[in-house]
C-alpha positions as a Python dict, from the first residue, in 0.01 Angstrom:
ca = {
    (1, 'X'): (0, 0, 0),
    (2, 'X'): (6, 278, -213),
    (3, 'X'): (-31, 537, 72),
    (4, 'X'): (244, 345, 249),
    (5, 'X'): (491, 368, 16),
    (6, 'X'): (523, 805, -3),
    (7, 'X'): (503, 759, 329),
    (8, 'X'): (824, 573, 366),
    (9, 'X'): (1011, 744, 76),
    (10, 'X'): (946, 1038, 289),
    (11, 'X'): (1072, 903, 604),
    (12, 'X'): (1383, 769, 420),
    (13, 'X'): (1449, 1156, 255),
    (14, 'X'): (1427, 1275, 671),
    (15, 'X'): (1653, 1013, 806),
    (16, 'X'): (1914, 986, 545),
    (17, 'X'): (1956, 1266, 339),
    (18, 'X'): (2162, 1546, 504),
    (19, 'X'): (2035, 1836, 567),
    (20, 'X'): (2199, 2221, 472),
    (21, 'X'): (2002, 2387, 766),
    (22, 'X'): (2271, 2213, 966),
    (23, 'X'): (2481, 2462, 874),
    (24, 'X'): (2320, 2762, 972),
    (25, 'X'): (2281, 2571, 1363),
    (26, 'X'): (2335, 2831, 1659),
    (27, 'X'): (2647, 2773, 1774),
    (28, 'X'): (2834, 2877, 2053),
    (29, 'X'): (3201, 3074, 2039),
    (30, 'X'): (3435, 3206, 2260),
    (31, 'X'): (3582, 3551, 2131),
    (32, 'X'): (3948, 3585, 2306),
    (33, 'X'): (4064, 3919, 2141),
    (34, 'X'): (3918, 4185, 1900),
    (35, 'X'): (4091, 4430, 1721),
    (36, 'X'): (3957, 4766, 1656),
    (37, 'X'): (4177, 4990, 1382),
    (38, 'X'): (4084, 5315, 1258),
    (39, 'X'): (4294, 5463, 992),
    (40, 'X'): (4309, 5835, 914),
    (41, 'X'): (4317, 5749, 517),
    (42, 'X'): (4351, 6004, 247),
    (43, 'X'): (4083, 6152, 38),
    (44, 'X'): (3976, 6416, -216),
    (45, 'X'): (3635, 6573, -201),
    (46, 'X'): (3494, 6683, -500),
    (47, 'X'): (3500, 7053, -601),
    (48, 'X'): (3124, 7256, -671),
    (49, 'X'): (3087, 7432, -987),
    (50, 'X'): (2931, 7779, -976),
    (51, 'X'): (2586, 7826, -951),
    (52, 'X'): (2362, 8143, -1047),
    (53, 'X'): (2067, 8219, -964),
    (54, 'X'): (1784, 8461, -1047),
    (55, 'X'): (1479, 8581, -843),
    (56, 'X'): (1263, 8769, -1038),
    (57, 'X'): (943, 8982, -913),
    (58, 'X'): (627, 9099, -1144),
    (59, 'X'): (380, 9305, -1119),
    (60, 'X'): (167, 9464, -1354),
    (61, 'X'): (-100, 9780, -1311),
    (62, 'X'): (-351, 9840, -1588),
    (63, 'X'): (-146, 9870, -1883),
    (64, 'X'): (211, 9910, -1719),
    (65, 'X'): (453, 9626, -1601),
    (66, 'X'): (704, 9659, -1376),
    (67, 'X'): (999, 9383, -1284),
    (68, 'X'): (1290, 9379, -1024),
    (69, 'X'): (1518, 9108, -1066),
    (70, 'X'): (1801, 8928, -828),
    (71, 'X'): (2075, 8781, -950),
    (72, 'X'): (2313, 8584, -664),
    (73, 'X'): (2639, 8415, -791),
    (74, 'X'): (2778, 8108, -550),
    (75, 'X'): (3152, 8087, -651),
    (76, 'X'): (3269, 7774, -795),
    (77, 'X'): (3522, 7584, -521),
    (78, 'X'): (3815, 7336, -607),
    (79, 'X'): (3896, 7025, -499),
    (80, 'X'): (4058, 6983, -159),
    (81, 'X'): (4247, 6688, 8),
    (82, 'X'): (4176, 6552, 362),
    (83, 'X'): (4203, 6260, 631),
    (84, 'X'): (3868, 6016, 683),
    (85, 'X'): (3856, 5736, 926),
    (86, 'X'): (3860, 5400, 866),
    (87, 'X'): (3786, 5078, 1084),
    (88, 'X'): (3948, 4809, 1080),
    (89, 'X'): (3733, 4507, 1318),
    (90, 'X'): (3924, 4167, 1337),
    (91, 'X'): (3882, 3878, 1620),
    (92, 'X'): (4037, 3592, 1727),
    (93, 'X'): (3749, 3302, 1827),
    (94, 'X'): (3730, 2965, 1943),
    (95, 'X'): (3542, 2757, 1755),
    (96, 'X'): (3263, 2432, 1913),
    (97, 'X'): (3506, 2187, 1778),
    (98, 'X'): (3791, 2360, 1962),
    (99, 'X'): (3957, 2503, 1654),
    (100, 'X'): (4081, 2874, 1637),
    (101, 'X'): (3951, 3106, 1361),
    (102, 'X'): (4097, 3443, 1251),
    (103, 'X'): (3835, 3653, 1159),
    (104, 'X'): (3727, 4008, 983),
    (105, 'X'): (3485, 4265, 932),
    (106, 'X'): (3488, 4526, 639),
    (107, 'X'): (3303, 4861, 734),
    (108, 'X'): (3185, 4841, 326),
    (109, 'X'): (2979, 4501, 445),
    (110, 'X'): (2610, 4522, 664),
    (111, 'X'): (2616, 4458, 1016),
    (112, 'X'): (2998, 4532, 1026),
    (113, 'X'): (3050, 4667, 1349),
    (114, 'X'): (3281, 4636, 1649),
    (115, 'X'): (3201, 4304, 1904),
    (116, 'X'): (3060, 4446, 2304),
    (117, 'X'): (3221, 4195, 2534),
    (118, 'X'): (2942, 3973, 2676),
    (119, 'X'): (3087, 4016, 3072),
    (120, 'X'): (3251, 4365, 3047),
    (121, 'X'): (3410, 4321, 3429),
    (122, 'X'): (3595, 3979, 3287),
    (123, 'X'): (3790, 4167, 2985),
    (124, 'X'): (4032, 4419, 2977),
    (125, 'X'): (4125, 4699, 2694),
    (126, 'X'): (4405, 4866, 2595),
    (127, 'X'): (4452, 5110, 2300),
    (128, 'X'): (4755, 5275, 2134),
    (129, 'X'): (4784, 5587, 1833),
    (130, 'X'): (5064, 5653, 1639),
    (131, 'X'): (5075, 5891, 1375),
    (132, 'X'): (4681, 5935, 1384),
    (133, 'X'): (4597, 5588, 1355),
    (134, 'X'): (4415, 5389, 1656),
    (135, 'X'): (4433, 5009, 1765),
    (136, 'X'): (4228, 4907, 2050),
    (137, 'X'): (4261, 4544, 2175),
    (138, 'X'): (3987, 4383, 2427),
    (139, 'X'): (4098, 4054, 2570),
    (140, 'X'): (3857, 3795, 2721),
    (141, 'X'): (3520, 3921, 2569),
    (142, 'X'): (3317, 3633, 2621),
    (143, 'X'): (3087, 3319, 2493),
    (144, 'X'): (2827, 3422, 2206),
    (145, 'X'): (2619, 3253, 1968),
    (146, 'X'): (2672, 3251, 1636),
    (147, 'X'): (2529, 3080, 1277),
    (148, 'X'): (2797, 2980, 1048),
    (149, 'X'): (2749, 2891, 699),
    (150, 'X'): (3123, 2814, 516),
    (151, 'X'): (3355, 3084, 570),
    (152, 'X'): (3026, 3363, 712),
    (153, 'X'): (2975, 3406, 1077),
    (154, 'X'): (2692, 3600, 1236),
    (155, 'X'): (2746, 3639, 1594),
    (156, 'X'): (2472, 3749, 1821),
    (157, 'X'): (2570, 4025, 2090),
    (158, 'X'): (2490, 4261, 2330),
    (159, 'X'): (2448, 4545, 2061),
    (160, 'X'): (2261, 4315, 1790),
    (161, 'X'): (2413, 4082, 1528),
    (162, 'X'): (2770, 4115, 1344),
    (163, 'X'): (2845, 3965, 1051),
    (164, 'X'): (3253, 3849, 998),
    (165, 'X'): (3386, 3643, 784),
    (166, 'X'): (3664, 3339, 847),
    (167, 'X'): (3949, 3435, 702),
    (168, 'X'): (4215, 3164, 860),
    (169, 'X'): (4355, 3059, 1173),
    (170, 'X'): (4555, 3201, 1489),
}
């Protein structure tokens, strides 16, 4: 009896308890649009201060020493203003239980990354630029898997996994 009864308490914590690895299932999503934005944003790279240095060469003969030294001087430089890109990567997905999910990618994140379509032939693409700034659209990218756990979704692609987040509906 007494091997019995771990026996059942550990068939009971199986059967009844719920488990979290539910949450982090495969699952399967359609991805209906992605967004690509890159912004040209403003920045300021840091100016160099100046640097000297000296190259010095010995020698020495019996009791005489004799030196030549180099001196090179690297100016200092100021501050300057330019443009960097930024992307932007958003989606629109359909979700097992037929909801629709908003979603976004920040470049600062790992794995952030634009989403391949799965059938290129099937989807379409169209991009625009105004004032520097690029949006491309893709329509119709395809069925992937994914793991969700809460608001995280990894979705498995053609060029490796992408991690987005939920961040409403469409």
């Amino acid at each position: 009896m007494r091997t019995f009864a771990p026996a059942l308490l550990t068939s009971y914590l199986l059967l009844v308890v719920p488990h979290s690895a539910a949450a982090a299932d495969k699952i399967k999503i359609e991805i209906v649009e992605a967004t690509n934005m890159t912004l040209m944003v403003p920045r300021t790279f840091p100016g160099t201060p100046e640097q000297i240095n000296t190259h010095c060469d010995a020698s020495v003969q019996g009791n005489t020493a004799n030196g030549n030294c180099n001196t090179t001087v690297t100016r200092a430089t100021n501050p300057s203003t330019g443009l960097m890109p930024s992307t932007l990567y958003s989606a629109k997905a359909i979700l097992p239980d037929g909801s629709h999910a908003a979603l976004a990618c920040f470049p600062w994140n790992n794995n952030c990354g634009a989403i391949a379509p799965t059938t290129p032939e099937r989807s379409s693409s169209k991009c625009d630029t105004a004032g520097g700034d690029t949006t491309c659209t893709t329509k119709n990218l395809g069925v992937y898997q994914a793991r969700r756990n809460k608001n995280d979704l990894v979705i498995y692609g053609p060029n490796g996994k992408l991690k987005y987040q939920i961040t409403g509906s469409w």
